[in-house]
DODREN-143328 format. One line per 4 residues: number of its first residue (from 0); for each residue x, y, z of C-alpha. Coordinates in steps of 0.001 Angstrom, whole numbers, plus 500000, padded with zeros to 6 digits. Layout:
<rs>
NUM) X:Y:Z | ...;
</rs>
This chain:
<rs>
0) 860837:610401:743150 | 858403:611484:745586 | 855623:608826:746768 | 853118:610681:745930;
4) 854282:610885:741854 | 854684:607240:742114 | 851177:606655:743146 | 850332:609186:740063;
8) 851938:606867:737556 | 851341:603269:739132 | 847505:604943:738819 | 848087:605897:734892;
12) 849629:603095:734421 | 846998:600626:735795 | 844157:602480:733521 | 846570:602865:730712;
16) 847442:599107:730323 | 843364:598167:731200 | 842057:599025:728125 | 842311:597208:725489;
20) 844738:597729:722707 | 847209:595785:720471 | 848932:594312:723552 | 845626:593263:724879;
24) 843849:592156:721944 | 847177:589845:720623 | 847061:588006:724251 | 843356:587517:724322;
28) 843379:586188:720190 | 846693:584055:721248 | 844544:582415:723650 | 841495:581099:722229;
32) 844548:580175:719202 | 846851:578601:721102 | 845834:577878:724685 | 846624:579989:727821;
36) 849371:578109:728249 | 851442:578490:725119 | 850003:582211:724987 | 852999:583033:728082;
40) 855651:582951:724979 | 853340:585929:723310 | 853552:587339:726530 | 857323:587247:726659;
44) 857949:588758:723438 | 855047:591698:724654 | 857132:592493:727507 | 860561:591980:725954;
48) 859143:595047:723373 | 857518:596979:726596 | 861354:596583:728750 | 862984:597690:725413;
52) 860854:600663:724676 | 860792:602216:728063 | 865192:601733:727981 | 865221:603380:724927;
56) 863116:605577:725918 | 865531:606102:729173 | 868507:606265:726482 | 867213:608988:724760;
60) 865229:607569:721858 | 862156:610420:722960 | 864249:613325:722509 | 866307:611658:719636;
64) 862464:611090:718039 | 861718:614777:718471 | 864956:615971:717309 | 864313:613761:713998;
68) 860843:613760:712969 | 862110:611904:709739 | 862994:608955:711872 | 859797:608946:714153;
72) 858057:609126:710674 | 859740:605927:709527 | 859223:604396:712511 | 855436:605195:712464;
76) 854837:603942:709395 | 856261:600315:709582 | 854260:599989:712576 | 851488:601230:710492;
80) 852520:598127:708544 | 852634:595686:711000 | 849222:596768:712923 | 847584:596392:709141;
84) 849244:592910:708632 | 847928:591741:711879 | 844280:593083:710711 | 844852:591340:707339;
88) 845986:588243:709242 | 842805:588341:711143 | 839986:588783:708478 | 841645:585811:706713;
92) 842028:583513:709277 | 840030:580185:708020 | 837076:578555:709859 | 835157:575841:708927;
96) 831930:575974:707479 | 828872:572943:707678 | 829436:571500:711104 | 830012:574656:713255;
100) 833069:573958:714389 | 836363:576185:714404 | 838643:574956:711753 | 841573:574054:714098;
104) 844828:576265:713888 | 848006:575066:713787 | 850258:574735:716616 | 852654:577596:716420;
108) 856167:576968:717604 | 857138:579125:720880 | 859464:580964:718903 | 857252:582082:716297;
112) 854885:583057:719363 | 857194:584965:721040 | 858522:586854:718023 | 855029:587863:716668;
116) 854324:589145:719916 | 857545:591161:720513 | 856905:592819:716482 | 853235:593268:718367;
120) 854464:595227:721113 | 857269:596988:719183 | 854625:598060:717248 | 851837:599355:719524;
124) 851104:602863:719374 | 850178:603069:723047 | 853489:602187:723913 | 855305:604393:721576;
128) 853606:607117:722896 | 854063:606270:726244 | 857747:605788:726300 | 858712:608521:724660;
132) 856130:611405:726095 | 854685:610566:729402 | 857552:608179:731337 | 860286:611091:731466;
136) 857397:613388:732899 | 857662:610897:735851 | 861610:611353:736410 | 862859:614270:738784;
140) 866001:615517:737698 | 867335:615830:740969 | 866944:612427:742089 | 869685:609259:741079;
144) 868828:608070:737656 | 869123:604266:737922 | 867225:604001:741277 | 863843:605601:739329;
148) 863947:603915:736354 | 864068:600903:738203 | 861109:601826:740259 | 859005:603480:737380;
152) 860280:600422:734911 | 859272:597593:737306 | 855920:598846:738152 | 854931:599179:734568;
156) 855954:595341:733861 | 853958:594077:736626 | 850392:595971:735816 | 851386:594755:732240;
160) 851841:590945:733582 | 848378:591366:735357 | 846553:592471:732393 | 847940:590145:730148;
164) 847254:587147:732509 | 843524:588877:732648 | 843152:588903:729203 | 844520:585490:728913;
168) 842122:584034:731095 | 839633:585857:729515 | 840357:584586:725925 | 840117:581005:727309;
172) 836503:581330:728367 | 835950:583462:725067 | 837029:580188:722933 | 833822:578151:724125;
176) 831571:581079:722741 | 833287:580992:719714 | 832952:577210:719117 | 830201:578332:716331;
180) 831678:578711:712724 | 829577:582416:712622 | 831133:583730:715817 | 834542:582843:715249;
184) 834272:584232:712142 | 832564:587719:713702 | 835639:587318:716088 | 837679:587518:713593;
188) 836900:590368:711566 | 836116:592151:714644 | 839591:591767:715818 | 841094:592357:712411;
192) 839480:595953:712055 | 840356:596887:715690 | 844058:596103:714857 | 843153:598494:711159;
196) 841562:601061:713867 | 845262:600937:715943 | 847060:601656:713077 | 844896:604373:712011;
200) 845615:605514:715481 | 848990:605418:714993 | 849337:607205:711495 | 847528:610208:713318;
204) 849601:610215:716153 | 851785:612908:717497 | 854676:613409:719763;
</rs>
């Protein structure tokens, strides 16, 4: 792989995981939940779904996906279902109401964290898309294999660790703006129709 194509994707990349999807939006809601702490076992399970899609990917799982559009069709719709869940999830979420405070959630076990967030990542469109179209663009043929999916694999996972630590960080200071009852509860059905908007996204998406 040339340098020059590297630079191209670390660029992509970099924008790519910036704005704000499923990924983003689970870390930053994980974080005014659970504290920024706790949200690192979300953040396992996100990249434990980001390594696995972009080896699959590697494996064959685009052109397997292409060559079966029943299969990418199943696949699309139960993350459909998931994305939807996670919207549902959010417009129900409980706050309190008469003193203004957030009704306090319960402390999730680090399991439970890291599984939700590796069904969140599994599930996110962006990363679909990206496995399976745009990484093998990046591969040249005529190059070894292993030693560029490596290189192109590794430089995804840290630009995802530094967006997910922004985010994070970001959801911590959020939680002290959302002490009011009415803002946590704008929060939350905010949040829950941007994960309905994702899964819209990824009903109408194409390979």
């Amino acid at each position: 792989m040339a340098m020059k194509t590297w630079w191209l994707y670390v660029t992509a990349v970099f924008l790519i995981a910036a704005t704000p999807g499923p990924n983003m939006l689970h870390v930053m809601v994980q974080s005014i939940q659970q504290g920024a702490r706790r949200t690192t076992a979300s953040m396992a399970g996100l990249m434990t779904a980001n390594l696995t899609c972009l080896i699959a990917s590697a494996a064959g799982l685009g052109a397997l996906l292409k060559a079966s559009p029943m299969l990418f069709e199943v696949l699309r719709y139960v993350g459909v279902g998931y994305l939807v869940w996670l919207g549902i999830k959010a417009w129900r979420a409980p706050v309190s109401s008469g003193d203004g405070a957030i009704e306090p959630h319960a402390r999730r076990s680090i399991r439970a964290l890291y599984l939700t967030g590796l069904g969140t990542g599994l599930s996110n469109p962006k990363l679909i898309l990206f496995a399976t179209a745009l990484l093998p663009q990046f591969i040249d043929t005529g190059r070894p294999f292993g030693t560029q999916l490596a290189i192109l694999t590794g430089s995804f996972m840290v630009i995802e660790l530094f967006w997910f630590s922004v985010y994070a960080l970001g959801g911590r200071s959020l939680s002290h703006w959302l002490a009011p009852a009415n803002r946590k509860l704008l929060f939350n059905r905010v949040s829950g129709t941007l994960f309905f908007g994702f899964g819209a996204a990824l009903l109408g998406s194409k390979v």
